[in-house]
C-alpha positions in Angstrom: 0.0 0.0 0.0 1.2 3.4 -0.7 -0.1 5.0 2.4 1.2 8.6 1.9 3.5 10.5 -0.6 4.6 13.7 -1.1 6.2 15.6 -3.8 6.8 19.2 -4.1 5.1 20.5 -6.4 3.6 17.6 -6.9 6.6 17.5 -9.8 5.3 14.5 -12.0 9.2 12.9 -12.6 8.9 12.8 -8.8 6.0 10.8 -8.1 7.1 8.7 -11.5 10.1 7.9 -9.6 8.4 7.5 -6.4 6.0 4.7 -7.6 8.1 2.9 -9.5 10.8 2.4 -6.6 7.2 1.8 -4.6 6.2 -1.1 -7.5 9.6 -2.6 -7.6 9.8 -2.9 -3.4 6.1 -4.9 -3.6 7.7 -7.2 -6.7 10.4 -8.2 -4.9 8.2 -9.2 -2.0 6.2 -11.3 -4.1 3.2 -8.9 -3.2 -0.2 -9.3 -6.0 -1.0 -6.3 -5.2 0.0 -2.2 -4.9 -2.8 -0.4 -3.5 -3.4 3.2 -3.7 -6.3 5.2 -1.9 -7.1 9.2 -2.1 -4.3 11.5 -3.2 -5.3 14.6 -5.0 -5.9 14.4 -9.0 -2.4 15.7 -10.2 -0.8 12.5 -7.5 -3.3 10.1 -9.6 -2.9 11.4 -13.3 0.8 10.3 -12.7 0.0 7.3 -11.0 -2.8 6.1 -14.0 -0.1 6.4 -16.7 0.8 3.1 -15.9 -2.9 1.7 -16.6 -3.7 0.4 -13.3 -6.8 -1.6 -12.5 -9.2 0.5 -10.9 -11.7 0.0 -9.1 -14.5 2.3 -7.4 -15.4 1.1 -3.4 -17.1 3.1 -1.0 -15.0 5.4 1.0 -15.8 7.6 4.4 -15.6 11.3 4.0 -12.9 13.1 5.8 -14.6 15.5 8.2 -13.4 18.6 9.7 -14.3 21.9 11.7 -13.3 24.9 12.4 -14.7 27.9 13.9 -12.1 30.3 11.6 -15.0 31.4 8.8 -11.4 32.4 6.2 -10.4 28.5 7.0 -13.5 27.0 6.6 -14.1 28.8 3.6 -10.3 27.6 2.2 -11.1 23.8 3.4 -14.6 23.6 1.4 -12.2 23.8 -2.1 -11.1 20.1 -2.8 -7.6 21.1 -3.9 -6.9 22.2 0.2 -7.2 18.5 0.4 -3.8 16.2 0.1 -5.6 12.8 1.8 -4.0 9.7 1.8 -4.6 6.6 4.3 -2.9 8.4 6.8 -5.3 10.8 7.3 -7.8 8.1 9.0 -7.8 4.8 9.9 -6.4 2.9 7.0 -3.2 1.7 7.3 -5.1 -0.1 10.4 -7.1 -2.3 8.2 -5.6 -5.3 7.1 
């Protein structure tokens, strides 16, 4: 599982580089599969380039609350988001 990844920038070469030395660590384990969750589009454009299967589950939403009316009004844009399974419970789950 790629649980969290950061880039600055989100500079695609990166997150190329990033995934592959990710793909390469879970072949040499033997692992069937590389999960990635959430990340914002520009993280997932990169990561789709390698034609991943994909497929759609039902996820929680990420709730928040603040009582700053300039941040609240900042965190209701999706691109204030950078989630990943560190911001819940994921990487609990087995």
């Amino acid at each position: 599982m790629i649980a969290d990844l950061l880039a600055k920038d989100d500079d695609a070469e990166i997150v190329r580089a990033l995934f592959a030395a990710s793909f390469e660590i879970a072949r040499r384990a033997k692992s069937d599969i590389l999960e990635v969750i959430g990340f914002p589009s520009e993280i997932r454009k990169v990561l789709t380039e390698s034609k991943p299967y994909v497929r759609r589950l039902p996820a929680y939403p990420f709730y928040y609350r603040t009582g700053d009316p300039v941040l609240q009004q900042s965190l209701a844009e999706p691109a204030a988001w950078y989630a990943c399974a560190y911001d819940g419970d994921r990487t609990l789950m087995p």
